[in-house]
C-alpha positions as CSV (number, residue, x, y, z in Angstrom):
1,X,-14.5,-54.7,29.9
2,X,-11.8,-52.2,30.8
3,X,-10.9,-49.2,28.5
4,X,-7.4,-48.5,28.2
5,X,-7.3,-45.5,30.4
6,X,-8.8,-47.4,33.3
7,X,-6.1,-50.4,32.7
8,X,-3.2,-47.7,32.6
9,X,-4.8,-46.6,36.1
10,X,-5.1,-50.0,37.7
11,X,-1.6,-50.8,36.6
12,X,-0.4,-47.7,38.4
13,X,1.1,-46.2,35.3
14,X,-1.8,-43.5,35.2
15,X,-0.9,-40.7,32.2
16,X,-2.0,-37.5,32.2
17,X,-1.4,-36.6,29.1
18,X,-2.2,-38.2,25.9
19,X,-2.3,-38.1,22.1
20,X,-6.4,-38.2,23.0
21,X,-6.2,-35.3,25.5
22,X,-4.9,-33.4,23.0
23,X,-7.0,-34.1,20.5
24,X,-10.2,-33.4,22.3
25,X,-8.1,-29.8,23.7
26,X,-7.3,-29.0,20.4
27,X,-10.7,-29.5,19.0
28,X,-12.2,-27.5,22.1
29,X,-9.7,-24.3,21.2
30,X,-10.5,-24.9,17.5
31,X,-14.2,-24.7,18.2
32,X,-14.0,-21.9,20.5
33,X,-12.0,-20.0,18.2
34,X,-14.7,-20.5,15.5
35,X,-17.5,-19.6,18.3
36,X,-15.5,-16.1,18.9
37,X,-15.5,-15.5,15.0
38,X,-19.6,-16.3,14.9
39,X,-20.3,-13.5,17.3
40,X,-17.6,-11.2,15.8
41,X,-19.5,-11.5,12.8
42,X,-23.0,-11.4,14.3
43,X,-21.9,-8.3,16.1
44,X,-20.7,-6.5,12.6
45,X,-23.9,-7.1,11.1
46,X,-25.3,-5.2,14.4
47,X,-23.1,-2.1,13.3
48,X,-21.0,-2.1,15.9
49,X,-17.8,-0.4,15.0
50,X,-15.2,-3.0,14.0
51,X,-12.2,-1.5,15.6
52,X,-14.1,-1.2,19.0
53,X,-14.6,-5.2,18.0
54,X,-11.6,-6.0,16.5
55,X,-9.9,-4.7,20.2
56,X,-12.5,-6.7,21.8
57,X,-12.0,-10.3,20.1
58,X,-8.1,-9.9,19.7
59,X,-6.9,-10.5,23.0
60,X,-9.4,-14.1,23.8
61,X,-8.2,-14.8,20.2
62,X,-4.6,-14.9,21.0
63,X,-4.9,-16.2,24.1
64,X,-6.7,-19.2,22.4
65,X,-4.0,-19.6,19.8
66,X,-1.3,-19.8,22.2
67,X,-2.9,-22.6,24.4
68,X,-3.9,-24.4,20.7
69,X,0.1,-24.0,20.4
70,X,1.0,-25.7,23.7
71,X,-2.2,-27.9,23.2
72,X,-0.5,-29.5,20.2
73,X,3.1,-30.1,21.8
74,X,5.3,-27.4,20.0
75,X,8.4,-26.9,22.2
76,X,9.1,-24.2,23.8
77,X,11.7,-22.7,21.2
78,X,9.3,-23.4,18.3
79,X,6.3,-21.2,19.9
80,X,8.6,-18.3,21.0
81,X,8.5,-16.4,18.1
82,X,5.1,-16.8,17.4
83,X,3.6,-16.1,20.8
84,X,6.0,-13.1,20.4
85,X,4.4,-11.8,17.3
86,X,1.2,-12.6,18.5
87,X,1.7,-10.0,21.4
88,X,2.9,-7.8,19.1
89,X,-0.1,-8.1,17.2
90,X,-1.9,-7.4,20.7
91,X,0.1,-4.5,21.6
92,X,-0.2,-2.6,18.5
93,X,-3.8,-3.1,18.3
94,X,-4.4,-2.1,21.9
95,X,-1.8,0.9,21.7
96,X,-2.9,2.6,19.0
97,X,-5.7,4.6,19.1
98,X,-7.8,7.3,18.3
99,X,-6.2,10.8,19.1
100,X,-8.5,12.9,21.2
101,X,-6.5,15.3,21.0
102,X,-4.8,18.4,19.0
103,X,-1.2,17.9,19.0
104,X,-1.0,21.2,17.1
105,X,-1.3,22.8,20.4
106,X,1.6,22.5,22.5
């Protein structure tokens, strides 16, 4: 017996991409996302200084959200402004910072 997939193939109308595919993508992110959470929580019961891990797991975080966002077949126009406020969200975390030193003295 033949799954579909292997049909589509033998027919010559092979597809890439499917409402499957995306599924299983979106399920992959989903899960990776909530791996990334575990160990950001693990790691703050360590003591490890949650802006030095809130730096750390921002960036894979967003990264993952915007694939999840092109995973699930938003257009182009409907992710824009939220893979602009996401690196907004990256910029500001990873601009600001602690001041090492005295702008008093100039």
């Amino acid at each position: 017996m033949l799954k579909q997939g292997q049909e589509m193939v033998e027919q010559g109308e092979a597809q890439l991409w499917s409402a499957d595919n995306a599924m299983i993508m979106g399920i992959v992110c989903l899960g990776f996302t909530l791996l990334l959470f575990g160990l950001f929580a693990w790691l703050l019961t360590k003591k490890v200084p949650a802006t030095s891990l809130l730096r750390l797991f921002t960036v894979p975080l967003v990264c993952v959200l915007a694939v999840f966002l092109v995973v699930m077949g938003y257009r182009e126009s409907q992710i824009a402004p939220a893979i602009g406020l996401l690196g907004t969200v990256v910029g500001y975390l990873l601009g600001k910072g602690e001041d090492k030193h005295d702008n008093n003295e100039k």
